[in-house]
N, C-alpha and C positions, 0 to 999 in steps of 0.2 A: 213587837217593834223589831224590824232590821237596819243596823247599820249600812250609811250609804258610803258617806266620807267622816273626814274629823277636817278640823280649820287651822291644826297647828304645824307650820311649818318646820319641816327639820333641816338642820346646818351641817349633815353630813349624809352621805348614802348607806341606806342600811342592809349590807354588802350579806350581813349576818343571818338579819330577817328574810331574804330572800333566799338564801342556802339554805338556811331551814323548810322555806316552802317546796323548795326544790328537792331533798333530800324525802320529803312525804311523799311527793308525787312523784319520785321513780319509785321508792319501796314499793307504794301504791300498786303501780304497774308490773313490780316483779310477782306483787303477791296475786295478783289478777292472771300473769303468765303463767303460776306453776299448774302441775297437774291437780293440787288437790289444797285448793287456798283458804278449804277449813283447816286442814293439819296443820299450814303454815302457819295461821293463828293460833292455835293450840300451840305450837313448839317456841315460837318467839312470842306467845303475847302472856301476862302475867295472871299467873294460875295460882288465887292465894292458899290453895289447899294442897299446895307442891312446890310452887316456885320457891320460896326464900330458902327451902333446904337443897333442892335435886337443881337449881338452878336460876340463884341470885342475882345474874343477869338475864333474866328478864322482865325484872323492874325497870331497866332502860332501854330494851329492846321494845319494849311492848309500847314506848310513847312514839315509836315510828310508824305504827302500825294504825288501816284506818278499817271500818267496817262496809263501808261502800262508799260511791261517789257524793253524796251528798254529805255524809261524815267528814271526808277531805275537802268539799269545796268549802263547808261552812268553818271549819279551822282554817283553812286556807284565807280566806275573806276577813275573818276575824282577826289574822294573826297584820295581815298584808295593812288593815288601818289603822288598829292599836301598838301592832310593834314596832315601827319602824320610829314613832318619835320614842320610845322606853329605850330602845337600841341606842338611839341620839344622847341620851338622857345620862346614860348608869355607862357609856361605851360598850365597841365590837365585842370585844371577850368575855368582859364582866355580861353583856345581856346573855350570849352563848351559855355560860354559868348556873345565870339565873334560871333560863330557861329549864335546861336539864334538871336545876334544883326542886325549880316548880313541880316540874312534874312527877320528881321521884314523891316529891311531902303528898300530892294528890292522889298519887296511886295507894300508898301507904296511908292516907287517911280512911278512903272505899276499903282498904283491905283491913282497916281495924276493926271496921264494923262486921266485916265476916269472913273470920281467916279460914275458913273450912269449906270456901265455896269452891266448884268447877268450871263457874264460869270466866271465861277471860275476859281477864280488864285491859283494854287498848287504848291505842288514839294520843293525839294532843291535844286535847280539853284543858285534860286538867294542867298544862302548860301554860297552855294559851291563856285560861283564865289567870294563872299566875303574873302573867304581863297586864291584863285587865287591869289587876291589883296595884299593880305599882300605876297603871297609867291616871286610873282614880284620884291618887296621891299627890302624882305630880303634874298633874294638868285637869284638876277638878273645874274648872271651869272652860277649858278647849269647847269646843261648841262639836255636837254631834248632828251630822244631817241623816234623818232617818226616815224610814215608812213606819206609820203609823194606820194599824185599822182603824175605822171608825164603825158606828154602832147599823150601820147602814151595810157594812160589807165592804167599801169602799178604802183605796188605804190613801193616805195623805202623806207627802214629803213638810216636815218637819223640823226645825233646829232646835237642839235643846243643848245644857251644859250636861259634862262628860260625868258628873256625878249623880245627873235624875237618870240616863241611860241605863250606864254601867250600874246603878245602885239599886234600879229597878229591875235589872237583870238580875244580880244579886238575890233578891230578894224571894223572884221567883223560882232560884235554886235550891234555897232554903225550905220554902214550901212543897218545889217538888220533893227536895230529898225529903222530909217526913212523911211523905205519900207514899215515896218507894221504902221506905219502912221493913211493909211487911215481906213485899217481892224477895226483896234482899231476908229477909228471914227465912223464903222457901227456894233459895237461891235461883231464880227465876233472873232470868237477863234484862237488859234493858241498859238504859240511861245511867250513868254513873255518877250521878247528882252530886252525891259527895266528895268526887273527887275533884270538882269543879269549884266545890266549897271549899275545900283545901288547900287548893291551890291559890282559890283569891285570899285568902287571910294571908296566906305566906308571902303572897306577893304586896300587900298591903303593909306587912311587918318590915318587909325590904325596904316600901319606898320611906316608911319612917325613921329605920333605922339609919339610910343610907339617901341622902340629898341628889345627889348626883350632880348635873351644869346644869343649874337653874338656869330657866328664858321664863321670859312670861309668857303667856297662851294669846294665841292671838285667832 
């Protein structure tokens, strides 16, 4: 399934959400401009078999960073439906907060599973899913418009509420992450499942611990 839109309107401009998209897509393009945009990822993205001792900032450096254009367009897309109402929700600073929060528990959850890997962990996944998590929370029924395959090949626009989406989403990061298992056992790259997993619990923990200006979902 991809998201197309959500149906819930927000009462302020999410000035925040879109600085953040904007802040991915220059890095984006500086790391595309240098001479050597594997070593930039090696130096700013989070190396758990080195960073937290030679370089504890790159647990936040590294959720700037994307691994190509479809890594940023797809956080970009995600962030652009689901955060602008959490932004409205929890306000400007407080979601800026959150976000960063998200994504620091995200990375640190992938890096518990294997703190001796070389591989670098990047991206804002595990951010973005952290907004996922609270948007679950606090707009479980918002209506989601999305493409849907069907058994035919064919995909279908579809509405559903914001908890079979996001929950089915969920679910199949739980499964993936059991699948990348072993990968991550022979430190082998890929997907960073778990930190997507991370990030939604945390964000999940947020939107209950913390109400924000309720509206109803419309």
């Amino acid at each position: 399934m991809f998201p197309i839109k959500d149906t819930h309107q927000t009462r302020s401009f999410p000035f925040i959400n879109y600085l953040i998209i904007a802040v991915n897509v220059v890095i984006f393009l500086v790391q595309l401009s240098v001479a050597d945009p594997v070593a930039f990822i090696y130096q700013f993205g989070f190396i758990p078999d080195r960073s937290l001792i030679s370089d504890p900032g790159a647990v936040f450096t590294s959720l700037w960073l994307h691994g190509g254009w479809f890594h940023l367009l797809a956080n970009t897309w995600f962030l652009h439906i689901f955060g602008n109402n959490v932004e409205d929700r929890v306000g400007h600073l407080r979601y800026l907060l959150l976000y960063v929060m998200a994504g620091l528990v995200a990375t640190m959850t992938q890096y518990s599973l294997n703190s001796g890997s070389l591989v670098p962990i990047i991206g804002a996944s595990g951010a973005i899913s952290g907004v996922t998590g609270m948007y679950i929370l606090y707009f479980p029924q918002a209506r989601i418009q999305a493409l849907v395959p069907s058994l035919f090949g064919f995909w279908h626009m579809i509405k559903m509420p914001s908890w079979v989406f996001l929950g089915y989403w969920f679910v199949i990061q739980v499964f993936s992450g059991v699948g990348s298992l072993a990968s991550i056992q022979y430190n082998e790259g890929g997907v960073a499942f778990f930190a997507h997993i991370g990030g939604f619990v945390f964000g999940c923990l947020v939107a209950l611990l913390y109400k924000g200006r309720p509206r109803e979902a419309t």
